[in-house]
N, C-alpha and C positions, 0 to 999 in steps of 0.2 A: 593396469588401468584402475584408478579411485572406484570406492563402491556406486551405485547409481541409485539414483531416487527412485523412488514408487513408479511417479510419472516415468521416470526416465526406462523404465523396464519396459512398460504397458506401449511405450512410441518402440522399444527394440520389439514385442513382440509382432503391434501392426506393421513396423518395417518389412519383418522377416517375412511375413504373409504377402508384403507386397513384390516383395526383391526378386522372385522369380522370372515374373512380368512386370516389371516393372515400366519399360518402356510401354509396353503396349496399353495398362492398365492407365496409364497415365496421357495418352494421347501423344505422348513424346513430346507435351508441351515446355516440358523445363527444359528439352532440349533447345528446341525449335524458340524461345523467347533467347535464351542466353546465345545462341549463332546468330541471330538478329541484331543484336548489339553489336556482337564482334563485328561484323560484316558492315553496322550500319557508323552509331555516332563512338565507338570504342576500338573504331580500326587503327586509325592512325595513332592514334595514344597505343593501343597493343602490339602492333607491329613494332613501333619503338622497343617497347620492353624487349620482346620475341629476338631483336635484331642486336640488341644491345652487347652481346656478347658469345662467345664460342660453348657458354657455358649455364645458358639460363636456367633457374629450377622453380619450379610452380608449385604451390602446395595445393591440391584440389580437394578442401575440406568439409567435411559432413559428405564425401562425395557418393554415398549411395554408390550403384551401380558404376558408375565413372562416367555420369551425365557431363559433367562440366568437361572432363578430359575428354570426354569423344567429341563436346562441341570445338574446343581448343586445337585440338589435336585436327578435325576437319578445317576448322579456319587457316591453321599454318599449310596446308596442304592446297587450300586453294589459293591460299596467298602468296604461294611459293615462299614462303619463310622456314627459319631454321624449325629442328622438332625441339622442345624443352625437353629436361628432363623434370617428368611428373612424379610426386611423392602422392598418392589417395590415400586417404584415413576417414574409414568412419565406424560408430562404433557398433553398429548392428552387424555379428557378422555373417548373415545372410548376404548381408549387402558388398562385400569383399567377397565373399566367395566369386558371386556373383561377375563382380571384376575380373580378377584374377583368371575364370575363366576367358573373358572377353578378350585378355590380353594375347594372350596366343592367336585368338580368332581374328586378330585386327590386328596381328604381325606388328603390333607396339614392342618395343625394344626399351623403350627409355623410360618405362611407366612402373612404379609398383606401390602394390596397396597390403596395408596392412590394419588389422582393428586398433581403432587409437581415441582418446576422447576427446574431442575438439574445446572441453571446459579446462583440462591440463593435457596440452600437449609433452611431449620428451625431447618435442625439438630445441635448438637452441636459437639464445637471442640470432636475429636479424640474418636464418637463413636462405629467408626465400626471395626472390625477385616477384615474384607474381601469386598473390594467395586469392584461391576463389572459394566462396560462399554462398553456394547454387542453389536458393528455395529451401534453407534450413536454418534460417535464425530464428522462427517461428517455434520450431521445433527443440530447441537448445531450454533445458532445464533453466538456466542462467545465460542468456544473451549476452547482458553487458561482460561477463566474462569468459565466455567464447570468442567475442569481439576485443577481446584485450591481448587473448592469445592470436588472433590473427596478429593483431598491429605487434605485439612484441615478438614476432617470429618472422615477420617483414623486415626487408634491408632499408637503412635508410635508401630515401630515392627511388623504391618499392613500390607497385601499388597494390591495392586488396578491392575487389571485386565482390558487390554483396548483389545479389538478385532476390527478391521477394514480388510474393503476388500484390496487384493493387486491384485488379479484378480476376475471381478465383472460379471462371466458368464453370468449372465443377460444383463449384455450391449453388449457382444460381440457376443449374438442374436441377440440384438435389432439392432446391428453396419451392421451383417450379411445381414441383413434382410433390411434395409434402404437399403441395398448398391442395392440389387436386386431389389426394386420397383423404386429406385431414384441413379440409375449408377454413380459412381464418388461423393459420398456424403460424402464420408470420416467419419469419427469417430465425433459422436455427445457429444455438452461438456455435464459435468453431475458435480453437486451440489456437492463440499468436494472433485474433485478429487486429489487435494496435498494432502488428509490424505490417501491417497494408496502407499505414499511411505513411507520407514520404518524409514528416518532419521525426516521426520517432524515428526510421530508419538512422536519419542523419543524426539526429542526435544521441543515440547509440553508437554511431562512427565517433562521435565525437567525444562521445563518455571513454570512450577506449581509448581516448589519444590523439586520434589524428584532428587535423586542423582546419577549421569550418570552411575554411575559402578554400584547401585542395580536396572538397567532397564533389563531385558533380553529380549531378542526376538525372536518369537518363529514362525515358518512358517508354517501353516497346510493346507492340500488341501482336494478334495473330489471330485468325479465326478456324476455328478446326471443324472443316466444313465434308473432309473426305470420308467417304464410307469407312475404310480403313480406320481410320482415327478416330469415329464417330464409334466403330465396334467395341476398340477400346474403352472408350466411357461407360458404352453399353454396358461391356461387361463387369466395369468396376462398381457402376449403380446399382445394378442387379446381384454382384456376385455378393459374396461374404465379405466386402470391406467396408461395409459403413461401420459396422462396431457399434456404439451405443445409438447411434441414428437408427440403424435396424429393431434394436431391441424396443424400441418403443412402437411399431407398428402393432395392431393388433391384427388378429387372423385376417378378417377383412380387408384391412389394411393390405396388409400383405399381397393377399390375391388381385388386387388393383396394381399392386407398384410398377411392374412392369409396363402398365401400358399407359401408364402415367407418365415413367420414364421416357416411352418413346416418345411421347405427344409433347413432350418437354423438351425435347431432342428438336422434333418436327418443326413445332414453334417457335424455335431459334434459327433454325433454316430458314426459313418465311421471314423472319424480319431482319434479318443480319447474316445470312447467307452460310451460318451455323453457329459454333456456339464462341463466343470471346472471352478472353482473356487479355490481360495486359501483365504488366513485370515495372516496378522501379528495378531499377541497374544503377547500382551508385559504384562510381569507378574510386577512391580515394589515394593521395600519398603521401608519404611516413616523410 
């Protein structure tokens, strides 16, 4: 694998911290937005692909713990379709450890992951039928050429699958919650936020190759309103993962956050029945 940037270390180290818990830290919301798609305006375009042959292969890239492959891998199962065979890569390898365990536990058969860099893949031209890009173009050193490597590792007749956030409920706790321990602090910047809009998405699909009229875009939401999922956030606001958000509270600070968090929590309850999020899901083909 190429050597990795500064940045690109400082995201493998916050990964690594995340990848143990990752579902839970996370709300399971990358899950939960990307099954919605499949299930909702991405079903019968993905069943096609799914059904299309004795032999389909899906690259599930940047795939972190094997978010995308357990949504995929759920949707063929409720949709009585064939199983693909899944290739995971990504380069943190907490995040494959992580998988690799899963695998056995989830009696997958057709799945394997390996640490690989999604800016230079090994794969070759026009292997995959189905590449997914689950809430990690944000996060890619170089997009446009991560996105380059999807579409040249796509079959022709292929499609690639990119999911990003357009509303990133987690910050607008975190935004919440700043605002109450530190009054007048306004909205905190945050790493990739130009890929929450839907025209740069597309037009990064398009910088890569593929062709503006077979882009589509698709909007999904969900509210993470259950205790369960609610503790999750809890614990990621509270724990050790803000990273430089943290370091700037002072003592004081500090001794508030928590229950700033939860009132931030609470107040999203009360007005929207917990906290939202949304996802573009742009489906594209080669």
């Amino acid at each position: 694998m190429p050597d990795l940037t500064d940045r690109d270390r400082k995201f493998q180290l916050y990964f690594t911290l995340l990848a143990p818990q990752y579902a839970h830290l996370t709300s399971n919301t990358t899950y939960d937005l990307l099954l919605q798609a499949f299930n909702g305006p991405l079903k019968q375009r993905l069943s096609g692909v799914l059904s299309s042959s004795d032999s389909v292969t899906v690259h599930d890239n940047a795939s972190g713990p094997g978010t995308a492959t357990s949504a995929l891998l759920d949707f063929c199962h409720s949709a009585d379709l064939p199983t693909p065979t899944v290739y995971a890569t990504d380069y943190t390898e907490a995040m494959i450890d992580a998988l690799q365990r899963l695998i056995p536990a989830r009696g997958w058969t057709k799945v394997a992951a390996r640490v690989a860099d999604s800016q230079s893949l090994d794969f070759g031209e026009a292997t995959f039928d189905l590449g997914i890009v689950n809430f990690s173009i944000a996060n890619f050193n170089d997009a446009a050429l991560a996105m380059r490597e999807l579409h040249r590792t796509i079959k022709p007749g292929g499609t690639a699958i990119v999911a990003n956030w357009e509303t990133f409920g987690f910050a607008t706790v975190l935004n919440t919650a700043m605002n109450k321990v530190r009054p007048g602090a306004g909205p905190l910047p945050a790493a990739g936020q130009e890929f929450m809009q839907e025209d740069v998405l597309v037009q990064t699909l398009v910088g890569a190759g593929f062709e503006r009229d077979k882009v589509a875009v698709h909007l999904t939401a969900i509210v993470v309103g259950d205790a369960e999922r609610l503790a999750g956030m809890t614990d990621f606001m509270t724990g050790p993962y803000l990273g430089p958000v943290a370091a700037t509270l002072s003592e004081d600070e500090k001794k508030e956050w928590p229950a700033a968090v939860a009132k931030s929590i609470e107040e999203a309850k009360a007005a929207d029945g917990g906290v939202v999020c949304k996802a573009w899901v742009l489906a594209a083909s080669k």
